[in-house]
C-alpha positions in Angstrom: 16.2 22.6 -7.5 19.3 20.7 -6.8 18.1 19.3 -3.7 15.3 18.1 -4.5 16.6 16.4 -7.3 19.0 14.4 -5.0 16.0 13.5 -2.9 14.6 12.2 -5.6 17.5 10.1 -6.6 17.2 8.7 -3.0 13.8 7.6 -3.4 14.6 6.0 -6.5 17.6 4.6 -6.5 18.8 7.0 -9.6 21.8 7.7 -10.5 20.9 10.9 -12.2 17.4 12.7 -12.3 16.3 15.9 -14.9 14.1 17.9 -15.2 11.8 17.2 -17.4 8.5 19.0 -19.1 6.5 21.3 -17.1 3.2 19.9 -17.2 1.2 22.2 -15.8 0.8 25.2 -12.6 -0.9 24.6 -9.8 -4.0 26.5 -8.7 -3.7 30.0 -7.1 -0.1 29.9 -7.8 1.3 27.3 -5.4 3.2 25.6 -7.2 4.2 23.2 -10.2 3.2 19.6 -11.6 6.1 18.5 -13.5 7.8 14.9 -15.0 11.4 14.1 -14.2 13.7 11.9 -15.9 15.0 9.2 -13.8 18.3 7.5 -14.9 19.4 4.2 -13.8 16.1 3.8 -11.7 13.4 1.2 -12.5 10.8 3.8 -13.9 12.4 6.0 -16.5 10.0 8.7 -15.2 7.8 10.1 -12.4 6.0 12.9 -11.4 6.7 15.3 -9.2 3.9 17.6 -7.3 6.2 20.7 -6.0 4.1 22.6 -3.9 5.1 26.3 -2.9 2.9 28.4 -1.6 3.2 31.9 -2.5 4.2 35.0 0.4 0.8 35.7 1.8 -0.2 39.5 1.6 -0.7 41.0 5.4 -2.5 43.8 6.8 -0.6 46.8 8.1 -2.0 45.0 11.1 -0.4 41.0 10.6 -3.8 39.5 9.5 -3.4 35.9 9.9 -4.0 34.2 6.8 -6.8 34.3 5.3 -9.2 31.5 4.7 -8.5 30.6 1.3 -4.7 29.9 2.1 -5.4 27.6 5.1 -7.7 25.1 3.3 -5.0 25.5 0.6 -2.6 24.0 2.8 -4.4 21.6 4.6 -5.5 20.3 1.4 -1.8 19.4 0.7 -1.6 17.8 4.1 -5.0 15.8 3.3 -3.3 14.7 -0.1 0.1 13.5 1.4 -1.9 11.7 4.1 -4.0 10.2 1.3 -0.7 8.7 -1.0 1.2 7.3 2.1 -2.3 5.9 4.0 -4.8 4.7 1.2 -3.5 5.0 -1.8 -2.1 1.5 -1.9 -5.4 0.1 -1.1 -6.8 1.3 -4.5 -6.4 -2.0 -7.4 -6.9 -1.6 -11.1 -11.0 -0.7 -10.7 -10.1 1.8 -9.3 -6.6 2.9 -10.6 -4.0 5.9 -8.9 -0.7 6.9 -9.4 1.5 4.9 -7.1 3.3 6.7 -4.4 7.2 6.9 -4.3 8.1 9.3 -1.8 6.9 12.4 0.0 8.1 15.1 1.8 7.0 17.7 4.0 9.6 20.6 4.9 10.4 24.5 5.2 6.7 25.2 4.4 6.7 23.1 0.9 5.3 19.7 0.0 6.8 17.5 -2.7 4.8 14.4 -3.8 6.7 12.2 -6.3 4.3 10.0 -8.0 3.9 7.2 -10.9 3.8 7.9 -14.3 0.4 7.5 -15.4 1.0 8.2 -19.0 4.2 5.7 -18.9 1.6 3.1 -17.2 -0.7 3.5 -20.0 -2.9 6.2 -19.1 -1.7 8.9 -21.4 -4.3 10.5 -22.6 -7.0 13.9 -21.4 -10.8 14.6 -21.9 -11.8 17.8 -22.2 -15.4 16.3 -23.7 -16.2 12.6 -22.8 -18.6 10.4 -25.2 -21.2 8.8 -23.2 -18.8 5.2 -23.1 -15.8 7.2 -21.4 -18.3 8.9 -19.0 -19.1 5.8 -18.2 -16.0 4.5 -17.6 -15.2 7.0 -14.8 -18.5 6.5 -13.4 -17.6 2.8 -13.2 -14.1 4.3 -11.2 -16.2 6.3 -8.3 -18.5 3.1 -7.8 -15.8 0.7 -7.6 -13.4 3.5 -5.3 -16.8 4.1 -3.4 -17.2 0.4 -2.6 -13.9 -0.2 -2.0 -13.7 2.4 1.0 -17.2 2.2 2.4 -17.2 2.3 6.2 -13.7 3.5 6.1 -13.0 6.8 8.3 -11.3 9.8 6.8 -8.3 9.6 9.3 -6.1 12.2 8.4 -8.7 13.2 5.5 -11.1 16.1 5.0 -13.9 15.0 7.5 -16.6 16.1 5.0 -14.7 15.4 1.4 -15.1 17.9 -1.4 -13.7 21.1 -2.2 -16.9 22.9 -1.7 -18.3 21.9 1.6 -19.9 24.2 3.7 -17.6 24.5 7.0 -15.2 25.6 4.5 -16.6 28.1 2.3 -18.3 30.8 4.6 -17.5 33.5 2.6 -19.0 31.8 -0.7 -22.2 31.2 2.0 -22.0 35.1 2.7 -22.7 36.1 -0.5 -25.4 33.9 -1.8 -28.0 36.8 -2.7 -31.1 33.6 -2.5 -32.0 34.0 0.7 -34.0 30.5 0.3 -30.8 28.7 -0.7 -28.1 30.2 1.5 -31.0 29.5 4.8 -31.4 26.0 3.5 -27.5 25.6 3.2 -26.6 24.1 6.7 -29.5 21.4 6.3 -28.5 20.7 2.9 -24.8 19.5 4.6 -26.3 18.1 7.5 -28.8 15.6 5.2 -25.3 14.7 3.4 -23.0 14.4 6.3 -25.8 12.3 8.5 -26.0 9.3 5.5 -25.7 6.0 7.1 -23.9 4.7 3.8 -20.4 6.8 4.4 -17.6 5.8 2.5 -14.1 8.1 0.9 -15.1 10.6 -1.6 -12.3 12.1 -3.8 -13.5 15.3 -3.6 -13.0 17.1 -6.9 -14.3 14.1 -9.3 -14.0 16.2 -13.1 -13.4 14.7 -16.0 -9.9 16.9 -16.1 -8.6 14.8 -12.9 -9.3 11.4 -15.0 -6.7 10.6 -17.0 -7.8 8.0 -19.7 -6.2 4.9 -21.1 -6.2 4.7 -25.2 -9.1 4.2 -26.9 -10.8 5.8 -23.4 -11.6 1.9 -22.0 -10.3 2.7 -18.7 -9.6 5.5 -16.1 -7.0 6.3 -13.1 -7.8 9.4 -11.1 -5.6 12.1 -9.7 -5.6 15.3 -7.8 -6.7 14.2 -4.1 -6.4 17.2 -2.2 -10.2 16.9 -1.6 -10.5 13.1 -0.8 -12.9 12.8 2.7 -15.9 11.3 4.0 -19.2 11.4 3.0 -21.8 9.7 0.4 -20.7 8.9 -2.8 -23.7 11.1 -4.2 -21.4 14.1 -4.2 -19.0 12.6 -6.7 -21.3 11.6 -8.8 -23.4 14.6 -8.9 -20.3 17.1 -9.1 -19.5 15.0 -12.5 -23.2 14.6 -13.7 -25.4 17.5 -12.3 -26.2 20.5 -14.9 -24.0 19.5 -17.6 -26.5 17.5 -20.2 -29.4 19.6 -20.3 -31.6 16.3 -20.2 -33.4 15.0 -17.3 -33.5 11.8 -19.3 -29.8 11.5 -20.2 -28.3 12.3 -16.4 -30.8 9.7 -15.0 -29.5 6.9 -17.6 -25.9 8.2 -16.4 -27.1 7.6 -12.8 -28.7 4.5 -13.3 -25.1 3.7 -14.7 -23.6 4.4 -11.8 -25.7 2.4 -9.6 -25.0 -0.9 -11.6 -21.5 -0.2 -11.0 -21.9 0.1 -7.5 -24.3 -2.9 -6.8 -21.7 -5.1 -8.9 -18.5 -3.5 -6.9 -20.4 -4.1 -3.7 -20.5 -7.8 -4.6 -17.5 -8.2 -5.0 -16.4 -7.0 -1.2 -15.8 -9.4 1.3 -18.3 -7.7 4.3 -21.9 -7.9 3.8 -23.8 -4.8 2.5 -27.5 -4.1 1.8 -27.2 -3.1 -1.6 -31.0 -2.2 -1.8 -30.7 0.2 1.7 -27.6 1.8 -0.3 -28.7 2.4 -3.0 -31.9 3.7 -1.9 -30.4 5.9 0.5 -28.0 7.6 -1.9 -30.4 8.0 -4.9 -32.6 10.1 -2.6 -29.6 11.9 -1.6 -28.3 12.6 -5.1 -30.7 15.7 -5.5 -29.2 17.0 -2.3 -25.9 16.7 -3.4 -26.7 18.8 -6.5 -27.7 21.0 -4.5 -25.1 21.6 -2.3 -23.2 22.0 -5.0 -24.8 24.2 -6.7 -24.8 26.4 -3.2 -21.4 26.3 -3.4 -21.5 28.0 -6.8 -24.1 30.8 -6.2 -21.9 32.5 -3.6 -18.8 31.8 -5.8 -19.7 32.2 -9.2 -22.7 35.0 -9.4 -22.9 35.3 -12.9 -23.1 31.3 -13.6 -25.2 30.5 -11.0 -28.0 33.4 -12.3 -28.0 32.1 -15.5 -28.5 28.1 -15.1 -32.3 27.9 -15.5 -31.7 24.0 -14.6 -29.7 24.3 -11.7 -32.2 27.0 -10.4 -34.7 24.9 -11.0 -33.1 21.8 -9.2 -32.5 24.0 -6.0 -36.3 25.4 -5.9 -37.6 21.4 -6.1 -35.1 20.5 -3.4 -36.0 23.4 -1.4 -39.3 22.5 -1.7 -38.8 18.9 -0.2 -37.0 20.3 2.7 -40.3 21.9 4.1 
């Protein structure tokens, strides 16, 4: 690790740089999240994303790689793209780790990032009380406003980690032969809104990472940031996990005030009311495309939500 460590210096101005903690892995084995200790630089610390993808398994014939590695990869692209191109226009409603530096060499990528727990974000949900659901509800309304109209350049076209164009194996083995026909109209409804803006793309409490006392939010982990309608954010965070119809509309209603309230604040006119209307009849959709995702990818899950099953047969329903 020695030379990355003296890039690192370089982008900081350091005189010496550790190694610090190992936060976490990265999925599928590609790699390492980890804090570095920065001495004689302005920050004490940063983060470093190490990305490495692992030797891909071939086919006595040289398969090229499969699927699953590709959107891997150009999900690291899509995230390096994101720091150095958008990042910066985010403000404190709508809070990310700064960027320092990136690199992309030798088939690795290395993003060296802010601090959030040194900037006061410090600590993780696994479980959020309604407030701090709130709070990163209040995040995707502001970040939705903030980059409405703006084109994914460099981005996933169509954000989120499930969408369709990506995940034809998943399609492939949804046994509902209802859901898996309705599938392409399902991503055609969502990619045809009028109302486009950025979506981060994989919006879970886990990528929040929460200020003490849980009063504010920054977001991490864009690998899936693209285009679309904020509806799929919003219903990848809310959709399924309450139980209660009641409860997830008062968390949607939430949402909306946000939004309407961030949208005031911008300095181009927006119809709040076409907005809002469009993207609250597009929520169900969203849920539904979501849950499409999981049918082909998680069997056993998707068989045994009664709700989401029951979500997909109402949208289905409306499609005819």
């Amino acid at each position: 690790m020695e030379a990355e460590l003296r890039w690192i210096a370089e982008a900081t101005g350091a005189r010496d740089v550790r190694r610090g903690d190992r936060i976490q892995s990265l999925w599928g084995g590609y790699g390492e999240l980890l804090r570095v200790r920065l001495v004689g630089a302005e920050a004490e610390t940063a983060i470093l994303k190490w990305v490495k993808p692992p030797a891909l398994k071939r086919s006595p014939k040289g398969a090229s790689p499969d699927a699953s590695h590709a959107r891997k990869c150009r999900s690291y692209d899509v995230e390096t793209a994101w720091y150095r191109d958008y990042a910066a226009r985010c403000d404190d409603s709508c809070r990310v780790p700064a960027r320092i530096a990136s690199r992309v060499a030798n088939g690795e990528w290395l993003l060296l990032l802010e601090d959030l727990d040194a900037a006061g974000f410090p600590e993780r949900r696994r479980s959020a009380t309604g407030a701090e659901l709130d709070v990163c509800l209040a995040w995707l309304a502001a970040f939705h406003a903030r980059f409405l109209g703006v084109a994914p350049a460099g981005l996933w076209r169509s954000g989120t980690y499930w969408h369709l164009a990506t995940r034809a194996d998943e399609l492939a083995a949804i046994d509902d032969d209802a859901l898996r026909e309705a599938a392409p109209e399902l991503d055609r409804r969502l990619r045809s809104c009028a109302y486009a803006t950025l979506v981060h793309g994989d919006a879970k409490l886990a990528n929040f990472c929460f200020a003490r006392r849980g009063g504010a939010v920054a977001a991490v982990d864009f690998q899936y940031v693209g285009g679309g309608t904020g509806m799929k954010d919003v219903a990848y965070l809310l959709c399924g996990h309450f139980g209660d119809d009641a409860l997830e509309r008062r968390h949607l209603d939430g949402y909306f005030r946000h939004l309407r309230a961030a949208l005031a604040l911008r300095a181009e006119p927006v119809d709040a009311d076409a907005l809002v209307a469009e993207w609250r009849a597009l929520y169900p959709i969203a849920c539904a495309d979501y849950y499409r995702f999981l049918a082909g990818w998680s069997k056993a899950h998707w068989r045994s939500d009664a709700y989401g099953q029951r979500l997909v047969r109402d949208v289905l329903r409306s499609l005819s």
